[in-house]
N, C-alpha and C positions, 0 to 999 in steps of 0.2 A: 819036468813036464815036457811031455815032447811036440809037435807045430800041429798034430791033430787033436791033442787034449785042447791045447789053447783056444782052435778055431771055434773046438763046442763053448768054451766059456765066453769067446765075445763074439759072436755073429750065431744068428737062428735063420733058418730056414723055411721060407713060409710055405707050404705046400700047396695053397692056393685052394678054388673049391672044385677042380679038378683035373687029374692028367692026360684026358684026351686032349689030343690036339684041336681040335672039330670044335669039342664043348668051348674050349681056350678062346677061340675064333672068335664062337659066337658069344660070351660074355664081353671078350673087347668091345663088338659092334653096341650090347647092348649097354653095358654098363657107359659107355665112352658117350652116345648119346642121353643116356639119362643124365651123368654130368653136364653134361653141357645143356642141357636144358633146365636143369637144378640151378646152376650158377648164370642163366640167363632170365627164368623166371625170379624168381627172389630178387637179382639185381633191379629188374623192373617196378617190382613194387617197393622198394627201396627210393628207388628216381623218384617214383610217381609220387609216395607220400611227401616226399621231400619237393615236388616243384607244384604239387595241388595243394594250397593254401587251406581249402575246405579239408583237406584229412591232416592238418596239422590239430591232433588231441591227442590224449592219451593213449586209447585203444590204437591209434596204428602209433604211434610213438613206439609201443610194447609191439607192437606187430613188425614194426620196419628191426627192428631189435634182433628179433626170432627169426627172422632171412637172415640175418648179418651171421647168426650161429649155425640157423642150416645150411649156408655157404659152407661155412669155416669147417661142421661136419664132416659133409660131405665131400672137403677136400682132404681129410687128414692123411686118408690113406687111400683113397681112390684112385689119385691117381699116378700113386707109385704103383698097385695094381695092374692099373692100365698097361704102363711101359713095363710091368715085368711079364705081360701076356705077350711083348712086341721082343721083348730082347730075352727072354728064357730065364735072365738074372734075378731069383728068388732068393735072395739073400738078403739080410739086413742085420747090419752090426746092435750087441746089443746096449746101445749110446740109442741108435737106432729106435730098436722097441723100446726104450725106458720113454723116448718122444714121442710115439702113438699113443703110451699107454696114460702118458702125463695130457696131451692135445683130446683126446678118446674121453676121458673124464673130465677135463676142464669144459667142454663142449655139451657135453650130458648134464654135469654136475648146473652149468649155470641153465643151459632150457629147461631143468626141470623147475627151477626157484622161478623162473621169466613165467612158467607155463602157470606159475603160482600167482603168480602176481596179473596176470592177466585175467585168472578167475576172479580174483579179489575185484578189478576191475570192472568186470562183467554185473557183478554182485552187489557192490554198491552203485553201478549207474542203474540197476532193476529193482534190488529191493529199498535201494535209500536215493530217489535219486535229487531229493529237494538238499539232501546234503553230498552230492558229487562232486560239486565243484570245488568245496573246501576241503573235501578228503583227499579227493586226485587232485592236486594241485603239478605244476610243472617239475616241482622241486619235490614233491613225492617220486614225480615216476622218474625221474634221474636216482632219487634213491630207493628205488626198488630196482633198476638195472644195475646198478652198481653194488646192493648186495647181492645179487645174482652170480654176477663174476666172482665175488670177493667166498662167496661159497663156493662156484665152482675152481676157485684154486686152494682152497683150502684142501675139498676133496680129492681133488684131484695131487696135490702134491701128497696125503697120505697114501695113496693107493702108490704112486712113485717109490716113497720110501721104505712101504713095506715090499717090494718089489726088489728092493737093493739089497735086502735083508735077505733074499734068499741064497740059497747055494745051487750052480746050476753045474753037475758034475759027468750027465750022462748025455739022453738023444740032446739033440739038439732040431729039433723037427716041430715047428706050428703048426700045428691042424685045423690054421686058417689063412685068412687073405693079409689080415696085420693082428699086430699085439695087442692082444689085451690078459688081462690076471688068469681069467677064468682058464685058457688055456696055457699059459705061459707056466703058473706055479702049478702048474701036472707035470712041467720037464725039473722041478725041482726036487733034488735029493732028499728032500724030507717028509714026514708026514702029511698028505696031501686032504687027508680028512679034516687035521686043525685049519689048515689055509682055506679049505672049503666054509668053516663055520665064519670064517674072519672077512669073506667075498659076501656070506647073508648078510654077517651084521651089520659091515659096512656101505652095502651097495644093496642089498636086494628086500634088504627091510626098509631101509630109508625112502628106494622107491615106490617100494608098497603101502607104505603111512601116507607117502605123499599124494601118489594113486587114490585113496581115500578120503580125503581132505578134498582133493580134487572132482571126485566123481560127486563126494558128498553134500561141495558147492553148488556142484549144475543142477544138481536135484533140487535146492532149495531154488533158485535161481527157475529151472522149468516150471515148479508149481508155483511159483509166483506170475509166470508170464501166463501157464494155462487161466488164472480168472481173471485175466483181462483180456481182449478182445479187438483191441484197438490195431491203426496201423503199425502206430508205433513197435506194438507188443507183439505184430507178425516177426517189425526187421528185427527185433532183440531177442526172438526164438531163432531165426534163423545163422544169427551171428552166435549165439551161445551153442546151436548144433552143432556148427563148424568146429567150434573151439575143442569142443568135446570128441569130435573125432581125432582132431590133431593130437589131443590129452591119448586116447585110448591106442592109438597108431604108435607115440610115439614110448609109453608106458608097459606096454604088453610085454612086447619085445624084451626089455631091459630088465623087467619084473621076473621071469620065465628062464631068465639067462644068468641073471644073479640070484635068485632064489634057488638054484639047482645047478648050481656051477659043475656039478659032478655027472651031468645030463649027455645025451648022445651031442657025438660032434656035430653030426649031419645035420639035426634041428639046433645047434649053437649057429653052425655057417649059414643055415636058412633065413634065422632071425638077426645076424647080423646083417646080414645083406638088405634087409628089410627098412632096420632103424640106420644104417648108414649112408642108405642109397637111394632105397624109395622113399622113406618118410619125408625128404629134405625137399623132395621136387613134388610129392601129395602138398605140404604145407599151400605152398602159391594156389596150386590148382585149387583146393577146398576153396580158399579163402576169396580168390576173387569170380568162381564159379558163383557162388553162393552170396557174393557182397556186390551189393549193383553200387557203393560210391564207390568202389576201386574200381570197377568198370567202366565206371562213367569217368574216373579219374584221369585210367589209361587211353580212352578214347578220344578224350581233350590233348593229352598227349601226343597219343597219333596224329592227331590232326595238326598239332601245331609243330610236328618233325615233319612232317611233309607238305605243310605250307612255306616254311623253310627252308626245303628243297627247291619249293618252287620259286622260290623269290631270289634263290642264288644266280649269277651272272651265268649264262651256259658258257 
């Protein structure tokens, strides 16, 4: 085998989401700033739950949880992204893509169980809530985070291993920004129709039962809160709104991309871009736009980093 067969079998080439220079440009500026806002908001409300006493429950437990993934997300590949818009170097060995595509799934595979476990949350503090305290106890929601991961690597290590199973014999060209299955087993030497059934069953049906279950929760959960009336039963509509966007924003995307793995690239790179970059920095915004104790959290906060300021020695 001679040094250019070899290079298609361990390094792929990402094409990016496109070759103008100009367009190049302006994703750097934009994507580079939405990072950096993704990993500054989420970190905040992470601080915040963690030094405001009063948000020490369940619900931001599960919510400081879900920054911790849309961090992690939105760093898998972003920001090799980034520096490969800066240094033209679009390559990545495939040791490389086997770790987006294993980080890409362990990061999906657990926000969709957390996403789960948060409705259950939402569900029992609305429809059961004289029995909340003994359901969600603290030692519940440690073990509802912990199967979360414990699912998201289970998945995530299958989608790896069927991955290694392929044979990669010809282009060697991604028709995206990083790795993942749905484009990666199209550069495989084999029937690319059975790996398409194997991408539903495993990823885009499981998303869509979950989707169900999920959507299925808020419905019962909204008509529960429509016949009451109280204040209470304003903030616990408008905290289950929230939730339900986050569910829909972060589902759509994944649903549409694994259900139709065999779908245009252009709407594949659209919707990645969407659940890897925007959703992770939407999460913060929804949540404390819409949540006046995270606001009022943050604002005790502020207060008291710039009282701190002021009390330092000039």
């Amino acid at each position: 085998m001679d040094v250019a067969n070899k290079s298609t079998m361990f390094e792929f080439v990402l094409l990016g989401l496109s070759n103008s220079w100009e367009l190049q440009m302006f994703f750097f500026m934009v994507f580079s700033l939405f990072y950096v806002a993704t990993m500054v908001g989420n970190s905040l409300i992470v601080i915040t739950v963690i030094v405001d006493p009063h948000l020490h429950s369940p619900m931001y437990f599960l919510l400081t949880n879900l920054s911790i993934i849309d961090m992690s997300l939105a760093s898998f590949a972003t920001p090799k992204m980034i520096t490969d818009y800066l240094t033209g170097h679009k390559t990545i060995s495939f040791d490389g893509c086997l770790t987006q595509i294993f980080f890409l799934h362990l990061f999906t595979g657990t926000e969709t169980i957390l996403l789960m476990a948060m409705s259950f949350d939402r569900y029992i503090a609305i429809c059961k809530p004289l029995h909340y305290a003994s359901i969600i106890s603290p030692q519940v929601c440690v073990a509802l985070v912990v199967a979360s991961w414990i699912v998201g690597i289970m998945h995530s290590m299958s989608q790896v291993i069927f991955a290694l199973t392929l044979p990669f014999c010809g282009p060697n060209e991604v028709d995206s920004f990083f790795c993942d299955l749905p484009v990666v087993f199209q550069l495989a030497c084999v029937d690319t129709y059975v790996l398409g059934l194997f991408m539903i069953s495993t990823s885009g049906i499981i998303a869509l039962s979950c989707f169900i279950v999920l959507f299925n929760s808020y419905v019962i959960v909204l008509v529960t809160v429509k016949h009451h009336s109280s204040r209470g039963s304003s903030k616990a509509l408008s905290t289950c709104t929230a939730h339900f966007i986050v569910v829909f924003l972060f589902f759509g995307p994944c649903i549409f991309i694994y259900m139709w793995p065999l779908s245009s690239f252009l709407t594949d790179k659209i919707l990645s871009v969407f659940y890897t970059i925007f959703t992770p920095i939407l999460n913060p915004i929804i949540y404390t736009l819409r949540n006046q104790e995270v606001k009022i959290a943050m604002r005790k906060l502020k207060n008291r980093f710039l009282n701190f300021n002021k009390a330092m020695p000039s």
